[in-house]
Structures are given as C-alpha cells and as structure tokens.
C-alpha positions in Angstrom: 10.4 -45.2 -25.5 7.7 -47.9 -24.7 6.1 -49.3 -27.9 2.7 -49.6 -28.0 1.3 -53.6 -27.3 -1.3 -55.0 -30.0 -4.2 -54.5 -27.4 -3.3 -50.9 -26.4 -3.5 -50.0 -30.3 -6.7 -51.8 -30.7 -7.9 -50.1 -27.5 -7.0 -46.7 -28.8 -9.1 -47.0 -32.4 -12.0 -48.5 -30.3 -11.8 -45.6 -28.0 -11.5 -43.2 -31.0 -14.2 -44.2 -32.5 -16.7 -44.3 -29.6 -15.3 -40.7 -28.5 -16.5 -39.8 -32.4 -20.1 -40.6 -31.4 -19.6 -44.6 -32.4 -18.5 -43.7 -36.3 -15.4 -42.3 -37.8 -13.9 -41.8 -41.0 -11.2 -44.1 -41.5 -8.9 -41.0 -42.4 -9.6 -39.5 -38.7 -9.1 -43.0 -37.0 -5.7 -43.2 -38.5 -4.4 -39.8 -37.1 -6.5 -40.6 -34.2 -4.8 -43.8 -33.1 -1.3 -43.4 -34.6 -1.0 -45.4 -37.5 0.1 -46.0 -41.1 -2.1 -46.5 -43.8 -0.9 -50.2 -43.9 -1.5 -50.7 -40.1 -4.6 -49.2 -40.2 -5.8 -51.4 -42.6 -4.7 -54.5 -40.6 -6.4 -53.5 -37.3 -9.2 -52.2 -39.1 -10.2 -55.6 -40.9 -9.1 -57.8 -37.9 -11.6 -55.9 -35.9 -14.1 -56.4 -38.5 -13.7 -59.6 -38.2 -13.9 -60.2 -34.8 -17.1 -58.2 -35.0 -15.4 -55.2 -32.6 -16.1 -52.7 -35.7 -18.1 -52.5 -38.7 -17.4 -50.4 -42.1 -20.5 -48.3 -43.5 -20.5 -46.5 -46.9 -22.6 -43.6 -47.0 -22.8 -41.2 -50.4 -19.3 -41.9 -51.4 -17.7 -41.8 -47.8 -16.9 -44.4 -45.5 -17.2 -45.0 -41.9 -16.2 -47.5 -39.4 -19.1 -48.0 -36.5 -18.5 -49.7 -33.2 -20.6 -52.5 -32.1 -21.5 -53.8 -28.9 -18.4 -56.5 -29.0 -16.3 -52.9 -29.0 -17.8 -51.3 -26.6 -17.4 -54.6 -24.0 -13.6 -54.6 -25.1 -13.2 -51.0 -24.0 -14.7 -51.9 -20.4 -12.8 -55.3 -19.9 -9.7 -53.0 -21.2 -10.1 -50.6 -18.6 -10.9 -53.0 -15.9 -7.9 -54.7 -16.7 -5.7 -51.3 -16.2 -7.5 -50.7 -13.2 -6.4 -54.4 -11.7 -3.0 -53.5 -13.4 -2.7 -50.2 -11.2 -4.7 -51.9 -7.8 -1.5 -54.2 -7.5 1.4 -52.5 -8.6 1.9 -54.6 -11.5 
C-alpha cells in the first residue's frame, strides 16, 4: 500500500473543503481527508499559515474557508498530475 505524500494530503483537505462550497467543519474535513485528530491539527494550522485556509467561528461552530492561495494550489496540483500522466512519469 502506497502512503499518501505531504502534498497529496494537503491536496485532499483543499479539495474537501472547496467540494463543501469553500467551508467545512473541521470534524467533516478530518473524515474527509483521512486523518487523526493530531494530523489534522498539523495540516490544518500549517495551511493557515501559509494562507491556503482560514478558520471562522460562527455561533459556537467552527469552520475552515479556502482562500484564493488554496484554490491556486488545487490547479497547480492538478496540472502537475496531468504533466505527471502526459510523460509516463
């Protein structure tokens, strides 16, 4: 079984997120992408961070939103698979 790189989990919350409308509970993006309470955590403040994601509180209930900087990571991602697949490599 092939584990899963750093990019390809960050690419899966991003892409969880933005298939949840943009926002998501952070409950829902753990099941979503995979991950352990403690991963999730790490991922989810490195993206904050890097500005991929933000965190919004909203009458008790948290959400994380992506930004733009998320949304240009999914499309470089997926150019990058399609270069990947173009040569075989």
């Amino acid at each position: 079984m092939n584990r899963r790189s750093k990019v390809d989990i960050i690419n899966e919350m991003l892409l969880a997120i933005e298939n949840k409308n943009g926002r998501i509970k952070p409950t829902h993006l753990m099941y979503k992408a995979n991950l352990s309470y403690k991963l999730l955590k790490e991922y989810t403040d490195e993206l904050i961070t890097k500005g991929m994601i933000e965190k919004k509180d909203e009458k008790d209930k948290s959400f994380f939103e992506i930004t733009k900087k998320g949304r240009e990571f999914i499309y470089q991602f997926r150019k990058m698979i399609e270069f990947k697949n173009t040569f075989g490599i």
